[in-house]
C-alpha positions as CSV (number, residue, x, y, z in Angstrom):
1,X,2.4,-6.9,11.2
2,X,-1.0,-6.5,13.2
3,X,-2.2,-3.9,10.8
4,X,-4.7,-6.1,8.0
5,X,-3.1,-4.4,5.0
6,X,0.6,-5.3,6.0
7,X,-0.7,-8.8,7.2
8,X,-2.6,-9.4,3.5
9,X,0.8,-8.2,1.9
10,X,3.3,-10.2,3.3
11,X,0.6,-13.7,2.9
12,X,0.2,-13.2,-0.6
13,X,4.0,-13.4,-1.0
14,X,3.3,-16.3,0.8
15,X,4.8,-15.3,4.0
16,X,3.2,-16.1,7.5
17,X,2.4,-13.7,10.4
18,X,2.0,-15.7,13.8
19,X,1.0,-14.6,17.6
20,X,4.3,-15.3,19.4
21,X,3.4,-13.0,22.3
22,X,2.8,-10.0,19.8
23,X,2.2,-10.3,16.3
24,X,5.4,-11.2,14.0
25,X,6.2,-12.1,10.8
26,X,7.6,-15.6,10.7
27,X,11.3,-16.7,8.3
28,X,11.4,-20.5,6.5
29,X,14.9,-20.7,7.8
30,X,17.7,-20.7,10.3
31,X,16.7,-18.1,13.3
32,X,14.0,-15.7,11.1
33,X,11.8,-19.3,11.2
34,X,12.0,-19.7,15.3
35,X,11.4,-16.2,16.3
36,X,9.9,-14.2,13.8
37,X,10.0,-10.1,14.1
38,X,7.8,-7.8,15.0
39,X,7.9,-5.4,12.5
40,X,6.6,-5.4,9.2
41,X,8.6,-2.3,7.8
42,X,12.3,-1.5,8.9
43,X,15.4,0.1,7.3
44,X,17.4,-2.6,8.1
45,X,16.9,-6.3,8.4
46,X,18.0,-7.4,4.6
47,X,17.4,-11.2,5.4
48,X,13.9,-10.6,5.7
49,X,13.7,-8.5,1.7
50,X,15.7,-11.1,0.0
51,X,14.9,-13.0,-2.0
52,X,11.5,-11.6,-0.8
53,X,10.4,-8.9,0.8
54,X,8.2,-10.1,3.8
55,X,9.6,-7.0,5.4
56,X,9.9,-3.9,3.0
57,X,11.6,-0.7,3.8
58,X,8.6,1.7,2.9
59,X,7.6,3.9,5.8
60,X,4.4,4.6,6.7
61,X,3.8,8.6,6.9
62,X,1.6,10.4,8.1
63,X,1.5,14.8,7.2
64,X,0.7,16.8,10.4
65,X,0.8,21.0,10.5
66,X,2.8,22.1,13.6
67,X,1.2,24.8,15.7
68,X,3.5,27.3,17.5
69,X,2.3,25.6,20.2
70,X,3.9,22.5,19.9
71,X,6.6,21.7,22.2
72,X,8.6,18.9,20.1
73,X,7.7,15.9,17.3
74,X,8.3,12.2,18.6
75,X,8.9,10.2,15.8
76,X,8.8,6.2,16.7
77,X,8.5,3.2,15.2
78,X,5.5,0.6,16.0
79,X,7.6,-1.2,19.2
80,X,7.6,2.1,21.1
81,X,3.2,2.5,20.8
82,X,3.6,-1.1,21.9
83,X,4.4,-0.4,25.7
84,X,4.1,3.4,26.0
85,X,0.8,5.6,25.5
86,X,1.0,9.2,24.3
87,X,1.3,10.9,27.4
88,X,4.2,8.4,28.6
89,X,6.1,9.1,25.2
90,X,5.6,13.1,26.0
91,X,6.5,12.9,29.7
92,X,9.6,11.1,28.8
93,X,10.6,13.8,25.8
94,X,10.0,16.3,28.1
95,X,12.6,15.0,31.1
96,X,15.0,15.0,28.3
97,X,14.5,17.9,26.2
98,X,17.0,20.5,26.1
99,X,16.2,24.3,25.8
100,X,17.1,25.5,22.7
101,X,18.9,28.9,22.7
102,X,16.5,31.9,20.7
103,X,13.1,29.9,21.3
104,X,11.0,31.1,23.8
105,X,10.0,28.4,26.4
């Protein structure tokens, strides 16, 4: 919920986005109202889209062309840009990814 558009969104549906240690949209009841999450999309989480939809399945997506270059496509949501950079994400992928049998390497 730090981007301004999602922030504006879920206030005019009268919801509330607080700093809690990162940015999170905040519940009126039960646990959603103590800690809030910190996400302003997700698949899951129904609480948070019913009766209103602070938190709305819609992904964000962005259209990229693949070189033949391109070793492999990280997909990941907002918490994993939270604590790793872009190189960290690719030096991770690459201790785990397998060779696939046909491609060249």
């Amino acid at each position: 919920p730090d981007v301004p558009s999602e922030r504006e969104r879920i206030e005019a549906l009268d919801g509330k986005v607080e700093w809690r240690g990162c940015w999170r949209v905040m519940g009126s009841t039960g646990s959603a109202a103590y800690r809030g999450l910190a996400v302003s999309r997700a698949l899951g989480d129904v609480d948070w889209k019913v009766p209103v939809s602070l938190v709305e399945s819609k992904p964000e997506v962005k259209v990229t062309n693949l070189r033949p270059d391109d070793e492999f496509v990280i997909l990941g949501c907002d918490g994993v840009w939270d604590v790793l950079s872009n190189q960290e994400a690719v030096d991770l992928a690459r201790r785990h990814a397998l060779p696939v049998e046909g491609l060249d390497s």
